[in-house]
Every structure is written in C-alpha cells, then in structure tokens.
VOVEX-803834 format. One record per residue (C-alpha): residue in three letters; chain; x, y, z. Coordinates in steps of 0.5 Angstrom, whole numbers, plus 500, padded with zeros to 3 digits. Layout:
BEGIN
<site><r>ALA</r><c>A</c><X>X</X><Y>Y</Y><Z>Z</Z></site>
...
This chain:
BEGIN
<site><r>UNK</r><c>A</c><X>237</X><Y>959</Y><Z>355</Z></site>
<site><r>UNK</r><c>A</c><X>230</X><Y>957</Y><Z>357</Z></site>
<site><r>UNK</r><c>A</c><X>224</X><Y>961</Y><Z>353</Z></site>
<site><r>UNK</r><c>A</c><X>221</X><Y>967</Y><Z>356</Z></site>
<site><r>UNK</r><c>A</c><X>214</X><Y>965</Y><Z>359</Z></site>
<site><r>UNK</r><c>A</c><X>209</X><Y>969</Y><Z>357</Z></site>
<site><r>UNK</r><c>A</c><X>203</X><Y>967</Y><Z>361</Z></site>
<site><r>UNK</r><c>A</c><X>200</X><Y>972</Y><Z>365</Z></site>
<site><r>UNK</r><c>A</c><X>197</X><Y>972</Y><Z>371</Z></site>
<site><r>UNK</r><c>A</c><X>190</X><Y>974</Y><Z>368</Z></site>
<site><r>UNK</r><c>A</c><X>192</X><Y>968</Y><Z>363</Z></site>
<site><r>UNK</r><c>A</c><X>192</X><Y>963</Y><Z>370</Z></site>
<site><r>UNK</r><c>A</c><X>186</X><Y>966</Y><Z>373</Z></site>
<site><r>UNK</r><c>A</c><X>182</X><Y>966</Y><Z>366</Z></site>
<site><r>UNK</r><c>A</c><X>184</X><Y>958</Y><Z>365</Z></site>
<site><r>UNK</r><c>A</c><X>183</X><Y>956</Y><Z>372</Z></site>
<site><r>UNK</r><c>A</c><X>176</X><Y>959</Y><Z>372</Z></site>
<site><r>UNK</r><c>A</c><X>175</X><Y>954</Y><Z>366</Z></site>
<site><r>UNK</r><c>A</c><X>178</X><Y>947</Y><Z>370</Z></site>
<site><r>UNK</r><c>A</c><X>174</X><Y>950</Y><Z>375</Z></site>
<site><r>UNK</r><c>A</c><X>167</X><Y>949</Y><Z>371</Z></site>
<site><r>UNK</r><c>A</c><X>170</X><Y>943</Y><Z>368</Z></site>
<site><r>UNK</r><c>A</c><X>171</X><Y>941</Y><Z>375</Z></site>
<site><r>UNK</r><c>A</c><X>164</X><Y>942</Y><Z>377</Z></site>
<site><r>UNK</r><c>A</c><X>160</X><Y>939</Y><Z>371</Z></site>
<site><r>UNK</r><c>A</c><X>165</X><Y>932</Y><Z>370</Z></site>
<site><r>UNK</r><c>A</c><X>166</X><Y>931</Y><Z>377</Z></site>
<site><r>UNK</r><c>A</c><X>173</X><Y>931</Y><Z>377</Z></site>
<site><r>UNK</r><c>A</c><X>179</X><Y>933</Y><Z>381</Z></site>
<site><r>UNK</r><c>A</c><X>184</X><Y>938</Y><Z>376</Z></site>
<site><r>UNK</r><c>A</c><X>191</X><Y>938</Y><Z>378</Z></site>
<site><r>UNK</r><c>A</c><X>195</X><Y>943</Y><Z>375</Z></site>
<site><r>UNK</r><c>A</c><X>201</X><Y>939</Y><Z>371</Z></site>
<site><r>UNK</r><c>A</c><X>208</X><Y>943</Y><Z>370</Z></site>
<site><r>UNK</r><c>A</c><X>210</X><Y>946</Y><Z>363</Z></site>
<site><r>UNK</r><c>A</c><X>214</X><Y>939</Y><Z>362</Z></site>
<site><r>UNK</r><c>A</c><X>208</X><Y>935</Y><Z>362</Z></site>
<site><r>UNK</r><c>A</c><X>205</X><Y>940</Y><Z>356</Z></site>
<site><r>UNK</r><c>A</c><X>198</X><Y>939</Y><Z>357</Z></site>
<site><r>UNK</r><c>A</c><X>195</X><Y>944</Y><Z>363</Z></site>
<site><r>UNK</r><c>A</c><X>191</X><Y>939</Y><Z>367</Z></site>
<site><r>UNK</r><c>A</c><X>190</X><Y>932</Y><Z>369</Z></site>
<site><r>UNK</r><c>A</c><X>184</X><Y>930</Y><Z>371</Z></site>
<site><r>UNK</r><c>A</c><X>182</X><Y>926</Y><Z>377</Z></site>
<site><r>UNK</r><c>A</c><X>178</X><Y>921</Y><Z>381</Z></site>
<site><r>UNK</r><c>A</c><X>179</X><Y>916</Y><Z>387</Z></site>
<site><r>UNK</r><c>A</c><X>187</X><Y>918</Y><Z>386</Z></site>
<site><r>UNK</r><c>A</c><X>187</X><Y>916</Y><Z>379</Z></site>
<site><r>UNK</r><c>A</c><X>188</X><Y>920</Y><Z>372</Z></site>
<site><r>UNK</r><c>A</c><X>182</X><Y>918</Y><Z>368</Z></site>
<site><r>UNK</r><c>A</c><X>184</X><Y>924</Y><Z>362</Z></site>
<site><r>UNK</r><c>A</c><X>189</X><Y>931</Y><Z>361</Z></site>
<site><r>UNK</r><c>A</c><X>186</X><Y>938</Y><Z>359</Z></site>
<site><r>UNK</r><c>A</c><X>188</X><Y>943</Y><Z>356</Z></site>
<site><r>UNK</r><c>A</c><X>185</X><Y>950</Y><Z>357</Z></site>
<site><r>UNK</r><c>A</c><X>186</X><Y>956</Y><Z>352</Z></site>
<site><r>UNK</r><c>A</c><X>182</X><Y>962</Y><Z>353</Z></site>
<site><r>UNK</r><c>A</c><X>181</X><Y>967</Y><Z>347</Z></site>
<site><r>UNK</r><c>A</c><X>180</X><Y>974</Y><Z>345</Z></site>
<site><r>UNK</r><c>A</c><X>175</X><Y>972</Y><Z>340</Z></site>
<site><r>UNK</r><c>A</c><X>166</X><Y>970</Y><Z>340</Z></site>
<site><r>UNK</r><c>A</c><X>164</X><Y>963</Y><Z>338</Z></site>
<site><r>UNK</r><c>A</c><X>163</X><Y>963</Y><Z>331</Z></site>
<site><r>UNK</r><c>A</c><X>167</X><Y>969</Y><Z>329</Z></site>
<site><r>UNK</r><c>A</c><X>173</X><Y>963</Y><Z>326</Z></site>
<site><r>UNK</r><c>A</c><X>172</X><Y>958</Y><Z>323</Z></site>
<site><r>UNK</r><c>A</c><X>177</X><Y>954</Y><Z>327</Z></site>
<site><r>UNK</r><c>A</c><X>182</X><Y>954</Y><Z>332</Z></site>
<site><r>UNK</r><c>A</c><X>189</X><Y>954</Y><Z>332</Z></site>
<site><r>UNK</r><c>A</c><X>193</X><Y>949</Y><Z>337</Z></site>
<site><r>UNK</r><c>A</c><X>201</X><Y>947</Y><Z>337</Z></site>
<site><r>UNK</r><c>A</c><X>202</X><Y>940</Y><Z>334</Z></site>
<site><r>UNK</r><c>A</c><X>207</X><Y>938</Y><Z>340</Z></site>
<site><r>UNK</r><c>A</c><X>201</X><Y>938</Y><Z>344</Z></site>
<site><r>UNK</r><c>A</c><X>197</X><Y>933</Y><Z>340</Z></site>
<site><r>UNK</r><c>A</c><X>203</X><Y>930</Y><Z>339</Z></site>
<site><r>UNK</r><c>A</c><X>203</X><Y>929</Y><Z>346</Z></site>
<site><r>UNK</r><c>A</c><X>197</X><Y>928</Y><Z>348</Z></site>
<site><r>UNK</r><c>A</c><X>196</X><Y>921</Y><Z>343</Z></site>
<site><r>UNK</r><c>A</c><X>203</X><Y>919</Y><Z>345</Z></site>
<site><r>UNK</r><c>A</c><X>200</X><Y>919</Y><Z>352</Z></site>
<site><r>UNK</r><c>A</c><X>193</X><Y>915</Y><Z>348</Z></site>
<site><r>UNK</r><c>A</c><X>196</X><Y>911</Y><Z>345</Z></site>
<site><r>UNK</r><c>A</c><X>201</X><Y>909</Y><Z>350</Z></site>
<site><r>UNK</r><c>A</c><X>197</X><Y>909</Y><Z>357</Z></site>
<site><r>UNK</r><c>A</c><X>189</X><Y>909</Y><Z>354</Z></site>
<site><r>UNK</r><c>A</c><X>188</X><Y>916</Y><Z>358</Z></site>
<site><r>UNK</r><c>A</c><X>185</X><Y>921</Y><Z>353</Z></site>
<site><r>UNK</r><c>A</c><X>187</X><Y>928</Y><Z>353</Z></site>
<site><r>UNK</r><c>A</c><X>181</X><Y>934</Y><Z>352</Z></site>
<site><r>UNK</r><c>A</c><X>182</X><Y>940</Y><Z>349</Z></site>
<site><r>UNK</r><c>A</c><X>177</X><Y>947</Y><Z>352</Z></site>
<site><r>UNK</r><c>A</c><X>177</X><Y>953</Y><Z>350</Z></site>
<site><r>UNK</r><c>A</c><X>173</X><Y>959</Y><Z>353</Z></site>
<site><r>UNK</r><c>A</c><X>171</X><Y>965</Y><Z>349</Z></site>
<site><r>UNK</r><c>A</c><X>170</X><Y>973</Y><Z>351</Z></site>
<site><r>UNK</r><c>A</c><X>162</X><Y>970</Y><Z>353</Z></site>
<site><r>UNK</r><c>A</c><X>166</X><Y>966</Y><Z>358</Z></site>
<site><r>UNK</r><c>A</c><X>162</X><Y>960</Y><Z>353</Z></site>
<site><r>UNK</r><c>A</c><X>167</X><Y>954</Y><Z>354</Z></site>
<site><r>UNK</r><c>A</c><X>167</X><Y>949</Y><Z>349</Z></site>
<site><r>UNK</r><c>A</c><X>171</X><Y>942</Y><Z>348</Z></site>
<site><r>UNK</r><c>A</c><X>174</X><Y>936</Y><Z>343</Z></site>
<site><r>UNK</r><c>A</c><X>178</X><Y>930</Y><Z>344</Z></site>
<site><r>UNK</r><c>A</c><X>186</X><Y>931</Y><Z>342</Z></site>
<site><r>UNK</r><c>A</c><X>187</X><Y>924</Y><Z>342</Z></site>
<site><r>UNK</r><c>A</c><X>184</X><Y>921</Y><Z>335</Z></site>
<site><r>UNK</r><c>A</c><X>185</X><Y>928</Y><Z>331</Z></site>
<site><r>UNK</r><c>A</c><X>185</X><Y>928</Y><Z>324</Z></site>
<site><r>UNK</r><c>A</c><X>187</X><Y>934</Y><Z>321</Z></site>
<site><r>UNK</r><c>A</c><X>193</X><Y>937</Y><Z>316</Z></site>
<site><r>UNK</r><c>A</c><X>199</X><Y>939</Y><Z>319</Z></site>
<site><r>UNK</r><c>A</c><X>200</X><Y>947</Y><Z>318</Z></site>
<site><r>UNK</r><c>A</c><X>205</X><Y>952</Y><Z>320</Z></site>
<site><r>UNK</r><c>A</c><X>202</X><Y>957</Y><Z>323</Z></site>
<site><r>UNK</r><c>A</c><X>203</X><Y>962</Y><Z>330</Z></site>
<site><r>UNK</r><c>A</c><X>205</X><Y>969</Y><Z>331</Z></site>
<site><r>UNK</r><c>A</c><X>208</X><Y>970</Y><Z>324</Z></site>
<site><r>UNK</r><c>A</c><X>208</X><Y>977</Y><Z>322</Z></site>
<site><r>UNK</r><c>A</c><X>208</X><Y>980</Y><Z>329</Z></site>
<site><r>UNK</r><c>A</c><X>213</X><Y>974</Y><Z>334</Z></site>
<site><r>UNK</r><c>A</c><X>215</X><Y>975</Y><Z>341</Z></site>
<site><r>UNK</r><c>A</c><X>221</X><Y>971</Y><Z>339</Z></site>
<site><r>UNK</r><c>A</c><X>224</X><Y>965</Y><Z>334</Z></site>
<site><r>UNK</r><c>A</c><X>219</X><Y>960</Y><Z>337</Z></site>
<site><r>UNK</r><c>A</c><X>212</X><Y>963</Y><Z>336</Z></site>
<site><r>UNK</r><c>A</c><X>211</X><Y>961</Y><Z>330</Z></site>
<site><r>UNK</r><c>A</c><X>210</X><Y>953</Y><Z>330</Z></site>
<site><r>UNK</r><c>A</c><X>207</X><Y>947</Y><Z>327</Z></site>
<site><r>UNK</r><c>A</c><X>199</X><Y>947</Y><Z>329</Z></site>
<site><r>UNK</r><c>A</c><X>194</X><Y>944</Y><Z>328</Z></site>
<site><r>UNK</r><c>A</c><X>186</X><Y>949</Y><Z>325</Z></site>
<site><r>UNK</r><c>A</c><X>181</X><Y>945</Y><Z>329</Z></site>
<site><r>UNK</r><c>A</c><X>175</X><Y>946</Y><Z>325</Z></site>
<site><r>UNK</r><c>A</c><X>170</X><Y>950</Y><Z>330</Z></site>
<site><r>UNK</r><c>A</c><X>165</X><Y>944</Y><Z>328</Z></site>
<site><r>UNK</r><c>A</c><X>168</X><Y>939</Y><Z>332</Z></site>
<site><r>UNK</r><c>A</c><X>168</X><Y>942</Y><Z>338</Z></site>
<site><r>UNK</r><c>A</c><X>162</X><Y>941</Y><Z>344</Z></site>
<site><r>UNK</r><c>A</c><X>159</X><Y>946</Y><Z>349</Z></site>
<site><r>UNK</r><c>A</c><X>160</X><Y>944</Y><Z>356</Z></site>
C-alpha cells in the first residue's frame, strides 16, 4: 500500500513561493518533478536542467536551531544525480520571516543519524535516516 501524502495545500503554496523567488534571483525556470523524482524542482534554462531543488518550509526563525534536518535518501539522490550527470542539487529552506537560505547537497559531508517524528509519528516511515546540516553552511538568497 502507498504512504499516505501529507502535504498540504499551505505546504504547496508556501514551497512555490520559495521556487518563485529563487525563480526570480537565479533566472531559472523551476518545473515542479513528480514524488518519484524525490527532489522538488528542476531547474532550467534554454530547455535544459542545469540543477535540482529541494524546497523546505519551517515553522522555526534562523538561528533558533542549530541545524536543519533532511532524509538521507534525498542526499543520497541528489549526489547519485551528481555524480552520475554533473548536475548539482540545492537544498532551501524558508523560515516564518519568509528568509530563504540554500546549501549545496551534492558534496555534503555529515554523519548519518536517525531521526524524524520519533516521539509523535504520523506512520511507521516518519522516523528515517537524516542527515543535521548545520545552520553554518547555508547562505541567504
């Protein structure tokens, strides 16, 4: 049986505002990818993918957090992608204050932990290797 999606209207709305942004300050087409792709957007110039987005939006203000949390198999996916056709995949993540703030994914270095809605989970696949990527390495769009 295929997992319940528990993204919402407000999550697709709040994550096209952050590719339409992006959009705008890199001059890049963003065309949403399918749930089997696993990374949110590709991005585009002259019909061609020249990088991936992933777009998160968190309840939380820069800096309350030391870092941010992301599932493993889109890391995973991202450098398979890398290193498999040189095109580079880019982690947002947009705050309450609507601060948009990116990092590569396609050459990270981090442990590997296990983490995720652990003591409140929706179903059996909320809690997942993750990746904490420190709030350091990401830069202000």
């Amino acid at each position: 049986m295929a997992r319940k999606l528990y993204e919402t209207e407000e999550h697709l709305k709040a994550e096209k505002y952050v590719a339409e942004y992006i959009s705008r300050k890199w001059s890049v087409e963003m065309v949403k990818l399918p749930i089997s792709q696993k990374i949110d957007y590709a991005m585009m110039r002259r019909d061609k993918v020249t990088a991936l987005l992933e777009i998160k939006c968190r309840k939380f203000v820069w800096g309350e957090w030391p870092d941010i949390m992301l599932s493993l198999s889109k890391i995973k996916y991202a450098q398979e992608i890398y290193n498999l056709f040189e095109i580079k995949t880019f982690f947002a993540v947009c705050d309450v204050r609507k601060t948009i703030k990116y990092t590569p994914l396609y050459d990270l270095k981090y442990n590997v932990g296990f983490g995720g809605r652990k003591s409140d989970p929706r179903d059996n696949q909320d809690s997942e290797l993750i990746m904490d990527i420190s709030v350091y390495d990401f830069t202000e769009i």
